[in-house]
C-alpha positions in Angstrom: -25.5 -28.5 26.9 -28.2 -30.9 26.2 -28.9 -33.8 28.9 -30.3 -37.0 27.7 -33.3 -38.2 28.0 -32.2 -41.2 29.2 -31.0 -38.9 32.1 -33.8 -36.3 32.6 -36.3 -39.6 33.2 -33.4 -40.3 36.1 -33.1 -37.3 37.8 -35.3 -36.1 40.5 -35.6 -33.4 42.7 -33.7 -33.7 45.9 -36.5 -32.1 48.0 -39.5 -33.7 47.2 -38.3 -36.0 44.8 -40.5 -35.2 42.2 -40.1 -34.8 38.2 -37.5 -31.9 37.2 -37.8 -30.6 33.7 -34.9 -29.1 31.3 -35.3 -24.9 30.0 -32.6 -25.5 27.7 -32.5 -21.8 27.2 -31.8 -20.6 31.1 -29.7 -24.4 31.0 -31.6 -25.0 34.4 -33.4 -28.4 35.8 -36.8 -27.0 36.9 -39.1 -28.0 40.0 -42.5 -26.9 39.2 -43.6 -28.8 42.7 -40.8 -26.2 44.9 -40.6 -23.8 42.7 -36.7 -24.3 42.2 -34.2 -24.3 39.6 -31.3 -25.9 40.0 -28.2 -25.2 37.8 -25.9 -27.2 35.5 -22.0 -26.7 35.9 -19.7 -28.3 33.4 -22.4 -30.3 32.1 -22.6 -31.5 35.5 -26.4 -30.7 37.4 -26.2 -29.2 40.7 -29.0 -30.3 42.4 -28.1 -29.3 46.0 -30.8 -27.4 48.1 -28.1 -24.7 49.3 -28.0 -23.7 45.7 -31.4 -23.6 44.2 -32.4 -20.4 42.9 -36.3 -19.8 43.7 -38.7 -19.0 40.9 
């Protein structure tokens, strides 16, 4: 899946609200400030705290 830009400067990260970035090889929003990944479903990003993996 690719996300666009227009998107990625949208999206933030629900627990500090700070900038995610795109691995589009793991398909995973990153949060270098938590240390979290958050997953994308269906094209669809998951960005609830319950489901964050931890790096």
């Amino acid at each position: 899946m690719v996300l666009s830009d227009i998107l990625l400067k949208k999206l933030v990260c629900p627990n500090c609200k700070g900038k995610l970035v795109y691995e589009k090889e793991k398909d995973k929003l990153i949060c270098h400030k938590c240390n979290l990944a958050y997953r994308i479903t269906n094209n669809i990003p998951v960005l609830l705290n319950d489901e964050a993996e931890k790096l």
